[in-house]
KOLVEXKE-919845 format. One record per residue (C-alpha): residue in three letters; y, x, z. Coordinates in steps of 0.2 Angstrom, whole numbers, plus 5000, padded with zeros to 4 digits. Each point is the difference from the previous one (the first is absolute). Layout:
! KOLVEXKE-919845
ALAYXZ/...
END
This chain:
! KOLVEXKE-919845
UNK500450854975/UNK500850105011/UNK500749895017/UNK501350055010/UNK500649945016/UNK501950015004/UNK501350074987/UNK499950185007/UNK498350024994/UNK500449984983/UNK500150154987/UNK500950014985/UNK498749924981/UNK500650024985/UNK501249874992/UNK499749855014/UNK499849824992/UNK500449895017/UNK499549845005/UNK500449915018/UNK499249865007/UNK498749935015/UNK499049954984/UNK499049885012/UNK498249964991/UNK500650114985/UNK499749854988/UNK500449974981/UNK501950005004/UNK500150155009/UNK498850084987/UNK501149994987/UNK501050105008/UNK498750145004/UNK499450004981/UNK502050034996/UNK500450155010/UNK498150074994/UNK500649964982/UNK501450085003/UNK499550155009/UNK498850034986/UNK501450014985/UNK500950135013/UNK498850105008/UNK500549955017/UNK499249935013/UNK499949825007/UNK500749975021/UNK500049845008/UNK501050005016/UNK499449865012/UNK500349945017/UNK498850025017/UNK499749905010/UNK500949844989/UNK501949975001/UNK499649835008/UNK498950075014/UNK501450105009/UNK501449894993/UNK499449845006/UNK498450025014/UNK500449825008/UNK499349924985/UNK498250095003/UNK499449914985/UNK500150134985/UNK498350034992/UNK499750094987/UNK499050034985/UNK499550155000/UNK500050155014/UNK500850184997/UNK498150054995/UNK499849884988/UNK501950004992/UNK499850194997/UNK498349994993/UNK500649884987/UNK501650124997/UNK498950134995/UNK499149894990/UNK501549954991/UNK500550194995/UNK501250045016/UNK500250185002/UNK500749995015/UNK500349885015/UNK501450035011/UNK500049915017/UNK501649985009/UNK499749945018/UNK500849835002/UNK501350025014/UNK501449915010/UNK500950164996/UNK499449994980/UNK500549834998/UNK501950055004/UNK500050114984/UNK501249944988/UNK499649994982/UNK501250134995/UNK499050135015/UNK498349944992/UNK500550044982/UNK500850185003/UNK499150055018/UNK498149954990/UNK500149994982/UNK501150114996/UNK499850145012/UNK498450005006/UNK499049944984/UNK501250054987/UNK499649824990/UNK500050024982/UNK499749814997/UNK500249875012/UNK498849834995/UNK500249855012/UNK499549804996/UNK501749894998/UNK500049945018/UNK499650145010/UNK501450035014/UNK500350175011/UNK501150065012/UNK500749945017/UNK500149815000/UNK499150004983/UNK501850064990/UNK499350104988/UNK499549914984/UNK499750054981/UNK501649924998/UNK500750125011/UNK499050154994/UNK500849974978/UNK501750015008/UNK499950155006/UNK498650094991/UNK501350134993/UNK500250095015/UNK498150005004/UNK499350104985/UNK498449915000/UNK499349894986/UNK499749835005/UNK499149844994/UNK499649815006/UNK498449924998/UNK500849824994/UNK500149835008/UNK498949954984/UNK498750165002/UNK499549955018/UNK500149824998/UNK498949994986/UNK498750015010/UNK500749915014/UNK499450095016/UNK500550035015/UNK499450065018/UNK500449855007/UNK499249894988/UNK498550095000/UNK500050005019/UNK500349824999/UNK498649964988/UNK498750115011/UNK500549875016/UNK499149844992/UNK498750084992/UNK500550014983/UNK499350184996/UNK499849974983/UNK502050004998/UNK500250145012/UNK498850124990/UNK500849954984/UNK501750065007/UNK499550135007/UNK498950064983/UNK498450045012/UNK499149905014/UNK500750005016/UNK499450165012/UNK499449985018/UNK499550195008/UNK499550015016/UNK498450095012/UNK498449875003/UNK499749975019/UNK498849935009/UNK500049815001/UNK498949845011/UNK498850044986/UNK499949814998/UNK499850004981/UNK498450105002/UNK499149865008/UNK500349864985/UNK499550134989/UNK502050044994/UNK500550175009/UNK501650054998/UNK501150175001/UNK501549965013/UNK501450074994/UNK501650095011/UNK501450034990/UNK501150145008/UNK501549954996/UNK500849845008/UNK501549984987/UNK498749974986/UNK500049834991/UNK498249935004/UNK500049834990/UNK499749825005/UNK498549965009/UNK498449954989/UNK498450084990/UNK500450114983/UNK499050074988/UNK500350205003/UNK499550174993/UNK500050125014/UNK499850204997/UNK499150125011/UNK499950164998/UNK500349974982/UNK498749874998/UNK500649834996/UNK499149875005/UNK500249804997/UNK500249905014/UNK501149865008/UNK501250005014/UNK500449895014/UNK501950005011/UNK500149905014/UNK499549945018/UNK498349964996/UNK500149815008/UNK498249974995/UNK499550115015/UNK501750005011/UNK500750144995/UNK501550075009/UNK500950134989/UNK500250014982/UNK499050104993/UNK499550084981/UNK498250014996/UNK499150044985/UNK498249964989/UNK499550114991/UNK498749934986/UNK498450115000/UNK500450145012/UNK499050045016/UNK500750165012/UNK501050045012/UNK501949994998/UNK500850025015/UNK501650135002/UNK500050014982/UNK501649974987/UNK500149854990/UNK501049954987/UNK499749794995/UNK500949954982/UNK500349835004/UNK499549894986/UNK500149835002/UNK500349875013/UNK498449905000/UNK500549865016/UNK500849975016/UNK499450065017/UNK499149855006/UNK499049945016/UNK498349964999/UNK498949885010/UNK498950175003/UNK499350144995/UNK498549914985/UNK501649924992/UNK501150175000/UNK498550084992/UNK499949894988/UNK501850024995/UNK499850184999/UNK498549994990/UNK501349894987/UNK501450125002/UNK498750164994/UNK499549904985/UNK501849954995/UNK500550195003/UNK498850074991/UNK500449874987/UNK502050074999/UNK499650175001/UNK498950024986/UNK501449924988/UNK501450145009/
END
């Protein structure tokens, strides 16, 4: 997959089949559309583009709110693109000045222009254009002068599943993982670099990877412990997870620390990627450190329990 970053850096492909969306989380909903336009690009012989947005519409348009999080970073949206059979991903900076464009200039100044669409694909609801104007609606009336093919991805298609980004989002704040990775048609991703921590697990014989992720618009769920796969360096190990302020021992900061079941070595600066699994309790206070270990010495056995049935 080919990624480019701003519309000037995009060349002419042979018969484009175009999509458009932030596709945030990329879940079963917005799938169905990436298997159409690869469907369709392979009765053609053309070639799949997904044009999305960076940083989100909702970022520039509203940054009062300072509440957006997202499900999945730009590193992890384009690796799932490829995944999913895009040919190429073109990223328009999301501007002030962008955001102005009518419909009418998006259609003829992007599609048509610069991409030379072929076939435009977009899910029933999806909206572009200053002001959100432009609509499929919009599109059917006036698709004569275009000379593009087009095609919606029904109400009943998407639906179907019933997905949505915000649902999934919604799902992930109260710890119901199990709902969020259905959505979504894979476990939930954290990727991040291990840092150095208090080392406190070590002592009750529990020591744990602190986790940095890089990125301060990523969703991290609710607080509590999780049955996790994490992958390093393309070794998976089983695990479980903990989110939170560690009140057990006073912590300050939240914090993301993992438990990897039968691995001894040093991790820091590494990458990591942890698939959560399944949210095994709430973050809880003990009366001290013999009563935390005992938990964790619950939660390992429940974990490994779960992950040897997923």
């Amino acid at each position: 997959m080919k990624i480019y970053e701003g519309i000037e850096d995009f060349s002419r492909v042979p018969n484009p089949v175009v999509t458009i969306g932030t596709f945030d989380g990329v879940h079963l909903g917005h799938q169905k559309i990436l298997k159409r336009i690869r469907a369709i690009a392979d009765q053609i012989g053309g070639e799949t583009v997904m044009i999305t947005f960076w940083p989100h519409p909702r970022l520039i348009l509203h940054p009062e709110e300072h509440n957006l999080r997202l499900l999945t970073t730009f590193e992890e949206k384009a690796k799932l693109l490829r995944e999913f059979g895009i040919d190429h991903l073109l990223t328009i900076p999301f501007t002030k000045e962008f955001s102005e464009l009518t419909s009418e200039e998006f259609i003829q100044t992007i599609l048509i222009d610069k991409i030379q669409t072929r076939k435009l694909v977009i899910g029933y609801d999806h909206r572009f254009g200053r002001n959100r104007e432009g609509s499929f609606e919009y599109l059917k009336e006036n698709i004569g002068r275009y000379h593009f093919e087009l095609e919606e991805i029904s109400r009943e298609d998407v639906d179907d599943v019933g997905v949505s980004s915000t649902k999934i989002r919604q799902a992930l704040e109260v710890g119901e993982v199990h709902i969020a990775n259905e959505f979504l048609g894979r476990p939930y991703e954290l990727n991040g670099i291990i840092i150095k921590g208090q080392q406190l697990g070590r002592s009750i014989g529990f020591p744990t990877a602190n986790i940095h992720i890089p990125h301060d618009y990523k969703l991290i769920p609710c607080d509590g412990a999780y049955a996790a796969t994490i992958d390093i360096e393309k070794v998976t190990y089983s695990g479980m997870l903990n989110i939170g302020n560690r009140p057990t021992v006073n912590g300050s900061s939240r914090t993301i620390e993992a438990h990897l079941f039968d691995f001894n070595g040093d991790l820091y600066d590494r990458r990591v990627c942890v698939h959560l699994k399944s949210y095994l309790r709430p973050e809880i206070k003990f009366s001290g450190l013999e009563s935390l270990q005992e938990q964790l010495a619950k939660d390992k056995e429940l974990a490994r329990q779960i992950l040897t049935k997923v």
